[in-house]
C-alpha positions in Angstrom: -62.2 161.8 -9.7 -62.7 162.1 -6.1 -65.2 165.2 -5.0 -66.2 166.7 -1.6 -63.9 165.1 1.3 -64.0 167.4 3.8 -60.8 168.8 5.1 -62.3 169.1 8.6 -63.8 167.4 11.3 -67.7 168.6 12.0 -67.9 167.5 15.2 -66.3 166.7 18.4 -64.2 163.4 18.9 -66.4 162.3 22.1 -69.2 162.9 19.2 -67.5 160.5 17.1 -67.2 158.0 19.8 -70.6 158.0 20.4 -72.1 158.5 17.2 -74.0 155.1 15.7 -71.9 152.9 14.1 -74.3 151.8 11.4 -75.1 153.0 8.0 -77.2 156.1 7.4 -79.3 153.0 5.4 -78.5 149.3 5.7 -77.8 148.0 2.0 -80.9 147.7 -0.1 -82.9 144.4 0.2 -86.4 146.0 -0.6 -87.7 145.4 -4.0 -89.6 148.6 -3.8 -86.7 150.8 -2.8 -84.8 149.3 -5.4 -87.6 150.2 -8.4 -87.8 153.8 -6.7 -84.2 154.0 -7.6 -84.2 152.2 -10.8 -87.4 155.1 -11.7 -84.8 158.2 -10.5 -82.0 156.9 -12.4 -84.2 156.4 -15.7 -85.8 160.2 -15.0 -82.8 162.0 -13.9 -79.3 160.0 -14.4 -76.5 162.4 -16.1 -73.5 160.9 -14.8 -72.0 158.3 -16.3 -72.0 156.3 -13.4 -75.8 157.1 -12.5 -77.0 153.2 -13.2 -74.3 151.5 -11.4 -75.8 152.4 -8.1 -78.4 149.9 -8.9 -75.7 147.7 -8.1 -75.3 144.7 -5.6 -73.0 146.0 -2.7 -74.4 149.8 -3.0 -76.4 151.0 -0.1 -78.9 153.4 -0.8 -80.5 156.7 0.4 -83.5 158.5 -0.7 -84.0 162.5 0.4 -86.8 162.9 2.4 -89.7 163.7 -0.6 -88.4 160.5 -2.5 -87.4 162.8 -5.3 -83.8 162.1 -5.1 -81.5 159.0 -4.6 -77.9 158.5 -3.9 -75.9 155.2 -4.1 -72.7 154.8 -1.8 -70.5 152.6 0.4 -69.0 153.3 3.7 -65.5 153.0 4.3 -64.2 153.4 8.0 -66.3 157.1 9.4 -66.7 158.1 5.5 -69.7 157.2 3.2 -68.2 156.7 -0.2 -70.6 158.5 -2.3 -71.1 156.5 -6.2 -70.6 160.1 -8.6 -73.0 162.3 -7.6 -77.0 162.9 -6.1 -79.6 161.6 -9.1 -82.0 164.1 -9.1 -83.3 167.2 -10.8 -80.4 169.6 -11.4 -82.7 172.0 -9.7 -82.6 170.3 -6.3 -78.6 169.3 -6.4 -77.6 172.1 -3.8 -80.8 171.0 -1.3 -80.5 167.1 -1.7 -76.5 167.2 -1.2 -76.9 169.4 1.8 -79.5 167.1 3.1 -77.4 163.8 2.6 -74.5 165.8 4.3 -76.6 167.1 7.3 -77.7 162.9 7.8 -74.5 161.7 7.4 -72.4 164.2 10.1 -75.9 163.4 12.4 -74.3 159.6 12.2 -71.0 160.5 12.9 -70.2 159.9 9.2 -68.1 161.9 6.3 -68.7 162.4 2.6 -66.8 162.0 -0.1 -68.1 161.9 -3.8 -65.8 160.1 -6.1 -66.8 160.8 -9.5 -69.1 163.3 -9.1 -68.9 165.0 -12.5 -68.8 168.4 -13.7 -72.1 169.4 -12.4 -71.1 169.0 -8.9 -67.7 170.1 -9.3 -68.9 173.5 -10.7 -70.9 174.1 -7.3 -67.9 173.0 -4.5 -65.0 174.6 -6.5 -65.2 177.5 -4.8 -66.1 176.2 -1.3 -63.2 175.8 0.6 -64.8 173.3 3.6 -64.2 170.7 0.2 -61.3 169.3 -0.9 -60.6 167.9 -4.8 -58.0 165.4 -6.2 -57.9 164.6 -10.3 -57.2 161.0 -10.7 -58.0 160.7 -14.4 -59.8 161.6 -17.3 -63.0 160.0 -18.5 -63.0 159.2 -22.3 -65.7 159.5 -24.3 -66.9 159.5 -28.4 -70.1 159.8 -30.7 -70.8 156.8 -32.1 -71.7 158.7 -35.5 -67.8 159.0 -36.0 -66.6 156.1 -35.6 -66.0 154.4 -39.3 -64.0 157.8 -39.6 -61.8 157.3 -37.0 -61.3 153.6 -38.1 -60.6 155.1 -41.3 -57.7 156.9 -40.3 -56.2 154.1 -38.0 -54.6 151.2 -39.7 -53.5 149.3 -37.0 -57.7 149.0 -35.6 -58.5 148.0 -39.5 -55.8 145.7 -39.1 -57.5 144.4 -36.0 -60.8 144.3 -37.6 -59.7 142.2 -40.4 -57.9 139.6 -38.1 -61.1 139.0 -36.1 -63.1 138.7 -39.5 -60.5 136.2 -41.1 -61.1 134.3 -37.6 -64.8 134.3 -38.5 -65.8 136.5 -35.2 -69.6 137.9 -35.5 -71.1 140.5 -32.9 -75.0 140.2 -31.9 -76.7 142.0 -29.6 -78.9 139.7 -27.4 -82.0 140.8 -25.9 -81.8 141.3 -22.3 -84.0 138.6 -21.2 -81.4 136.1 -23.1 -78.4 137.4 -21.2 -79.5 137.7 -17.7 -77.4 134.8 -16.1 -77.1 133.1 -19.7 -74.6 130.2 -18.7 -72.4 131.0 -22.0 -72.0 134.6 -20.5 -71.5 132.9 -17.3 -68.7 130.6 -18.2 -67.3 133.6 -20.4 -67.1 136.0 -17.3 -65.6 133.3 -15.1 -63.0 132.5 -17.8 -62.1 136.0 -17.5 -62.4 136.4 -13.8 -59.7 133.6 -13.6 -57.0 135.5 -15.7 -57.2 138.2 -13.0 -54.9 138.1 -9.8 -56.4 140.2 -7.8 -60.1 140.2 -6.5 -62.6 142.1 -7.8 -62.6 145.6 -6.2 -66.7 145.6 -6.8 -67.4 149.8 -5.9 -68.1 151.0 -9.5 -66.4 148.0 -11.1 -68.5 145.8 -10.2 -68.3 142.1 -11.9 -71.7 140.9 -11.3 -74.3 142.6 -13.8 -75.7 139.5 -15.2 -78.2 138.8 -12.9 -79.4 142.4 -13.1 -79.8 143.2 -16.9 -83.3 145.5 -17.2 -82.3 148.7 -19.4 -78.8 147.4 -20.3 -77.6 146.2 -23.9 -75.3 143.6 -24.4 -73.2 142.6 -27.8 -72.0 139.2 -27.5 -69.1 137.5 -30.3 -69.0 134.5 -31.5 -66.3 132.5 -33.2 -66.5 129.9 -36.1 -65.2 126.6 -34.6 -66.2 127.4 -31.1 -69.4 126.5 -29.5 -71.0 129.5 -27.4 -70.1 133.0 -26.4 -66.1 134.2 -26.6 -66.8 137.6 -25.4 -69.1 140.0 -24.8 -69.7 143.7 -23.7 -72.4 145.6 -21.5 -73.7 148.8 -22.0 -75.4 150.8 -19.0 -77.2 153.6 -19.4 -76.9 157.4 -18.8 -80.2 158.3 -19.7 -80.1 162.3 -19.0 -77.6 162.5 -21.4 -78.9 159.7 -24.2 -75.3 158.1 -23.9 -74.1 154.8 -22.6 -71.6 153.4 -20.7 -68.9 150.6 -21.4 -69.8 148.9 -18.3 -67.9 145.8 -18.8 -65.4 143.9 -21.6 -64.9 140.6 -21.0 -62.8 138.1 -23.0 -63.1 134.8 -22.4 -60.2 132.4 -23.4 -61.0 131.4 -26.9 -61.9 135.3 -28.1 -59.1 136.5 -30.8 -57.4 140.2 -30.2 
């Protein structure tokens, strides 16, 4: 979902002329702004989308007491916002105000794209922001998922293919799958199946050189040397969940 483009202009056009053509913050390249973030996300992340803004190609901002942190990209005169301000819920209203007020002194829009419920709940009503729906976010609890199997013959079906094909699913230790070359040659495998390049803002490809507080559960095939496919997990700590960051197939994996 996209949240919060303003319908209208906050300032002249000679002030956008003049206004500074740079980022509110140039993209992160300190180590200690980056573990300030990581420490925010870990306290206060409830969107789903609260880790990704650790990131390559996300720029950073931090309010002005370091108690808040918001991930985003600029596009044209409009700083692309990564879901929503991770903070306490208690300083939402104050930190977004703040992050607008810098980026109109810039000569910059806002808009949030996925910004959640939380957020939505407190622009709804105010009509300097506009909304557009773009799609649902699916989510399940874990706890119910042999049930839903259950009930589904065609997953069981699915299931018992990859078992025939001798598949097995381990979870590796995050120290064994940052830039592991069998992940490697698995995620370029898949990368070469796509057409298009990657888009990078919230889909980003490159996670294995960052893993920290990620999982990842890796198959392997009989016959096959090394990893077929694998899947990482970020999380969305606030909320004790995770998120399917990434599914990658490499060309040997079964259905």
């Amino acid at each position: 979902m996209v949240r919060g483009m303003r319908k209208e202009s906050f300032m002249t056009r000679d002030r956008w002329l003049t206004a500074t053509e740079g980022p509110i913050q140039p993209p992160l390249s300190n180590p200690a702004e980056y573990a300030r973030a990581r420490e925010l996300v870990i306290q206060y992340g409830w969107n789903s989308t609260a880790y990704q803004i650790l990131n390559p190609g996300i720029s950073l901002w931090f309010s002005e007491g370091s108690d808040a942190v918001i991930g985003y990209v600029e596009f044209g005169r409009t700083l692309v916002v990564a879901g929503a301000p991770v903070c306490d819920i208690t300083r939402l209203d104050a930190v977004t105000e703040e992050f607008t007020r810098a980026a109109h002194e810039r000569g910059r829009g806002v808009c949030y794209f996925g910004a959640g419920d939380r957020l939505e709940t407190r622009y709804a009503a105010n009509k300097r922001w506009s909304r557009v729906l773009l799609g649902a976010q699916p989510s399940w609890d874990p706890h119910e998922w042999r049930t839903a199997v259950g009930q589904r013959s065609s997953v069981r079906a699915q299931f018992n293919r990859a078992r025939n094909k001798g598949v097995r699913i381990t979870e590796w230790e995050s120290e064994r799958a940052e830039n592991n070359p069998q992940l490697r040659r698995c995620l370029a495998e898949w990368l070469s199946t796509r057409n298009l390049p990657p888009l990078h803002f919230l889909v980003e490809p490159e996670t294995l050189s960052r893993m920290h507080d990620r999982r990842v559960f890796v198959a392997t095939r009989d016959g096959f040397d090394g990893a077929i496919a694998f899947t990482v997990l970020s999380p969305v700590p606030a909320r004790n969940g995770w998120l399917f960051e990434q599914i990658v197939r490499g060309h040997n994996a079964t259905n």
